[in-house]
MARKE-202876 format. One record per residue: x, y, z negated of N, C-alpha, C in turn. Coordinates in steps of 0.001 Angstrom, whole numbers, padded with zeros to 6 digits, always signed. Each point is the difference from the previous one (the first is absolute). Layout:
N
XYZXYZXYZ ...
//
This chain:
157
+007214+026926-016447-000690-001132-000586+001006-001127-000206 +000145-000370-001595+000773-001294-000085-000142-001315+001159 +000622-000886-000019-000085-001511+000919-000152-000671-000802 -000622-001043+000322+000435-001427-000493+000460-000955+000454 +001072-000545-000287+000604-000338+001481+000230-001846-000418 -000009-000234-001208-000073-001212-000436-001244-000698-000273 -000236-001503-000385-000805-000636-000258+000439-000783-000998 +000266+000218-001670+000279-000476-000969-001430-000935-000435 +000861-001823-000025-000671-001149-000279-000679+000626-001844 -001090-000660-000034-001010+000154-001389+001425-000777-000715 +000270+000517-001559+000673-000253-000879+001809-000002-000024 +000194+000922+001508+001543+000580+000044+000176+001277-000539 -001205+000730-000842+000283+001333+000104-000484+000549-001428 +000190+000471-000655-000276+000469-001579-001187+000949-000299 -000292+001069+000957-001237+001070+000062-000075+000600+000785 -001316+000338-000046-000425+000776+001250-000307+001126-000814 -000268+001103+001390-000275+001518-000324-001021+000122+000315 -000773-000493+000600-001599-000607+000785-000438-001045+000638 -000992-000062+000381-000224-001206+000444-001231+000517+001350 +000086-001010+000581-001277-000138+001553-001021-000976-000450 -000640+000318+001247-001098-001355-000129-000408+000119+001408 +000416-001353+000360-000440+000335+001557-000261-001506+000698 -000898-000083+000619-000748-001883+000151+000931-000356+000799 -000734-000771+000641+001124-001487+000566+000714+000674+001259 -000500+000525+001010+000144+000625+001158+000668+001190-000487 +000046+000662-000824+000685+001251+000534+001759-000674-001266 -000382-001074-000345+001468-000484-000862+000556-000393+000765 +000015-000382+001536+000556-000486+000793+000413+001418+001074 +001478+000263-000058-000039+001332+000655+001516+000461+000031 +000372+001112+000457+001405-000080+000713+000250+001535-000594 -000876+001024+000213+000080+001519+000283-001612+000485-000276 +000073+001047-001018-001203+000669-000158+000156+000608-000921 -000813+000970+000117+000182+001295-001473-001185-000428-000823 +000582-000117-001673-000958-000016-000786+000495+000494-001279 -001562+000033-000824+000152+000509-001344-000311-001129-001029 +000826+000394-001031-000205-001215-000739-001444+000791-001284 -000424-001152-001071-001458+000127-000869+000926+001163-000992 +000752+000623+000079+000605+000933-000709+000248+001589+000793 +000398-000298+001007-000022+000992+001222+001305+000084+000282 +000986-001395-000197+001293+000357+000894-000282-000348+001761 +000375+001676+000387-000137-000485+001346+001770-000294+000804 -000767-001207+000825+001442-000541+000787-000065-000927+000999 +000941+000222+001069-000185-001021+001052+000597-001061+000573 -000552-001184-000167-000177-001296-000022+000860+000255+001553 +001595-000854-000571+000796+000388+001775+000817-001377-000396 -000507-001129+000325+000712-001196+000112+000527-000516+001277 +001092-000406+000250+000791-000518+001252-000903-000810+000894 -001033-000516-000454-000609-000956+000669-001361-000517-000716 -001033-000094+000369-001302-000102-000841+000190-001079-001286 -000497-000170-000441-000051-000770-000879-001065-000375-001103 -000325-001057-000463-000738+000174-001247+000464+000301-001252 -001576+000644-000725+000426+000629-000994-000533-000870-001046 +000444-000730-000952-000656-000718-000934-000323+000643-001147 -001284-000536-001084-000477+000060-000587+000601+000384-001487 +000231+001205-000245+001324+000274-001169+001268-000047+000459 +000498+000478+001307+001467+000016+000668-000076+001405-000352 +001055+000866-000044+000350+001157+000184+000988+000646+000706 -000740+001759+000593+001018+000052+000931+000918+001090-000580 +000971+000074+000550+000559+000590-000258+000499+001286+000671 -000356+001238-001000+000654+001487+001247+001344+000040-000319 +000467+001335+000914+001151+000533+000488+000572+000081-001689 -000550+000493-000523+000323+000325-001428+000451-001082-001285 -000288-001045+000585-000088-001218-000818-001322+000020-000879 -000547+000335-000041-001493+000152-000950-000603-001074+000940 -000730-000908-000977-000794-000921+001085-001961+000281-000610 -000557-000389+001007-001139-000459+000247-000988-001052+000025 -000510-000234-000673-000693-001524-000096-001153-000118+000913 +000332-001136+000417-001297-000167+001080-001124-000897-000712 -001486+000282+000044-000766-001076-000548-001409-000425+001031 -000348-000954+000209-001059-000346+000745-001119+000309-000143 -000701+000582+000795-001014+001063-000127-000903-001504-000108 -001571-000267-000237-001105-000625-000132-000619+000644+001197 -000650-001007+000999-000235+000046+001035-001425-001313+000152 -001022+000580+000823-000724-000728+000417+000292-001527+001160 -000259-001239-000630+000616-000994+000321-001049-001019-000177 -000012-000930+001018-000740-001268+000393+001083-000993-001153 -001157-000760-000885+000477-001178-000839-000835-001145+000598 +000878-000727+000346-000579-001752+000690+000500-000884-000640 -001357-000846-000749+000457-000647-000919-000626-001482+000617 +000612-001406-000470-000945-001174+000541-000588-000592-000766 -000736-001265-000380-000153-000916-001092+001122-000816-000126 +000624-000486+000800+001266-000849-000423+001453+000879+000181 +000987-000634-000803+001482+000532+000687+000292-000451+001489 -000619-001119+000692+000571-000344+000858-000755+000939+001252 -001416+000171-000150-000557+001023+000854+000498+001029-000133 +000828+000760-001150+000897+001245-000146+000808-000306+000993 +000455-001110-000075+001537+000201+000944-000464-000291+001641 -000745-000598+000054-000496+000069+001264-000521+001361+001027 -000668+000511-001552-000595+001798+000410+001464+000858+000149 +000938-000375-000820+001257+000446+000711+000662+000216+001142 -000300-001260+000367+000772-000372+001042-000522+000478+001264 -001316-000221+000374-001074+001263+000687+000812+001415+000072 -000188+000495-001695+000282+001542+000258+001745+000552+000850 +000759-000941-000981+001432-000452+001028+000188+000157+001070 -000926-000727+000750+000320-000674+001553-000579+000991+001229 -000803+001211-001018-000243+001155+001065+000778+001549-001175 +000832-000413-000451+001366+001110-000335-000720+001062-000722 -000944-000091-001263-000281+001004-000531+000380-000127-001441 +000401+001666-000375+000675-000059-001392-000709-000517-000473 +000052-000961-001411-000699-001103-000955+001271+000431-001432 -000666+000274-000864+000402-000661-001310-000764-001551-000766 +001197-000366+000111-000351-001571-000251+000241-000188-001793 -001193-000173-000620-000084-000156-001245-000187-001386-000630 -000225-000848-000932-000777-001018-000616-001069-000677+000617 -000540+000975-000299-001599+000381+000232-001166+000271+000945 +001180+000864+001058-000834+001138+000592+001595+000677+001030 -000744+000237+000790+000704+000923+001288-000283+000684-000064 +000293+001802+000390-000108+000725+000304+000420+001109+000914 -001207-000103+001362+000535+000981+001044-000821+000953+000181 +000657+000952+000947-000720+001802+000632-001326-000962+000729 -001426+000549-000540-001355+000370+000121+000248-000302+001586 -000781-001074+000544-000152-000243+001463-000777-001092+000307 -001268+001172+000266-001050-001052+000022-000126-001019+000748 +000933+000373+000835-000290-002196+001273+000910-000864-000389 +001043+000472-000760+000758-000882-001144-001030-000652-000974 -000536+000440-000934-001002+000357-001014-001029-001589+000634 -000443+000540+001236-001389-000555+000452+000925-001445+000171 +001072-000359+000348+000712-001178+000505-000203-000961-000682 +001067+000777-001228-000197-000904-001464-001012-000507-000495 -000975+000885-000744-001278-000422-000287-000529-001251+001340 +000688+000264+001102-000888-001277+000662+000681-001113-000131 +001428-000266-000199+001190-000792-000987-000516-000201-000862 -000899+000310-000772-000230-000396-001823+000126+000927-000866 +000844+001143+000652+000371+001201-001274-001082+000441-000542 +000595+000812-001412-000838+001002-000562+000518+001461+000008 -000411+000797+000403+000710+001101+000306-000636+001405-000432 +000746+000965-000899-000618+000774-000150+000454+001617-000294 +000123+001538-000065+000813+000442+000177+000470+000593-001730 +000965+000310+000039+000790+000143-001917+000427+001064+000995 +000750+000578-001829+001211+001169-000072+000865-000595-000193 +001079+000016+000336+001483-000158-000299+001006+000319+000443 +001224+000044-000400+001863+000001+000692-000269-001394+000774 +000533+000829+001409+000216-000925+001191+001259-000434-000363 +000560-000907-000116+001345-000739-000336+000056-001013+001321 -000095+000647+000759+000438-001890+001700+001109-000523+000108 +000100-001497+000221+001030-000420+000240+000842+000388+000935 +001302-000026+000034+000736+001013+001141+000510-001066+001324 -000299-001286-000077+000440-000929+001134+001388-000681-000104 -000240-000557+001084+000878-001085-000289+001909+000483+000603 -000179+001019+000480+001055+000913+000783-000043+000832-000692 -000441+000943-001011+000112+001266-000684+001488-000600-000818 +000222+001159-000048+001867+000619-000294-000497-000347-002055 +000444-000420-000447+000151+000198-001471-000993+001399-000760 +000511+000700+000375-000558+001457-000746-001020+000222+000819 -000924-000430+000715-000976+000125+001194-000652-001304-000603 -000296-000333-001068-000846-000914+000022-001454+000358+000051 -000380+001391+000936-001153-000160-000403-000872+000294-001153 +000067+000952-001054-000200+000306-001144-000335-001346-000931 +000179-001067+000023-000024-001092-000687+001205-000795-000900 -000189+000310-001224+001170-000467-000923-000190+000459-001246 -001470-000597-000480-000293+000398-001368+000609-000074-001352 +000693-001204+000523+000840-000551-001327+001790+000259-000641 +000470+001008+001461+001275+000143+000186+000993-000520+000501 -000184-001449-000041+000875-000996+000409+000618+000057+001991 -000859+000586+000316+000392+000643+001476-000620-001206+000622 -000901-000896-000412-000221-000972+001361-001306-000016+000344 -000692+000743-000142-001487+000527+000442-001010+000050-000800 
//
């Protein structure tokens, strides 16, 4: 079974031979055998865990790379009436360490209902969507560990 032994950043790499799809939790990962939506099979053997971002590709033994893409996943959206109750509902979700994608608009974290019940007693509106988990990666995450968050390319979240 090929390796993959790299983690090529989204837009260092020219084509892929397949691609994955795999949510937020299993993009974060070190070692594991998988198949890609084409059927290359190969195993995920990185020096040290790491995240996998959203259109990064990895790369096998062979040089043939792999595109990774974010699977759509069941997800709590908490939204407020003001921006400033947004940032406040932030700062809540923050201060007890749970992944959050921090949007405009709207946050979005993993389905937990005494989270859920908190907010709404904060003011939120909360309700559950489909989407790519994209979380911020913190304030200590390594550059390429941001956390699947970096829609725009520019590398700063």
């Amino acid at each position: 079974m090929l390796r993959a032994l790299k983690v090529l950043p989204r837009g260092t790499f020219q084509t892929a031979v397949d691609s994955i799809t795999l949510d937020a939790e299993a993009r974060y990962r070190r070692r594991i055998a998988l198949k890609g939506d084409k059927g290359t099979e190969f195993l995920l053997d990185l020096p040290e865990a790491a995240v996998i971002g959203n259109g990064d590709g990895l790369e096998l033994e062979d040089g043939r790379v792999v595109i990774v893409s974010a699977a759509e996943e069941t997800l709590t959206e908490i939204t407020a009436a003001t921006p400033h109750q947004l940032l406040k509902l932030a700062w809540h979700i923050g201060n007890r360490h749970i992944p959050a994608e921090i949007q405009p608009d709207r946050i979005l974290i993993r389905p937990d209902h005494v989270i859920a019940e908190m907010l709404v007693g904060l003011g939120a509106s909360v309700r559950d969507v489909r989407a790519q988990f994209l979380p911020e990666g913190g304030a200590y995450a390594h550059h390429h560990d941001r956390m699947y968050r970096d829609h725009d390319g520019d590398g700063d979240g």
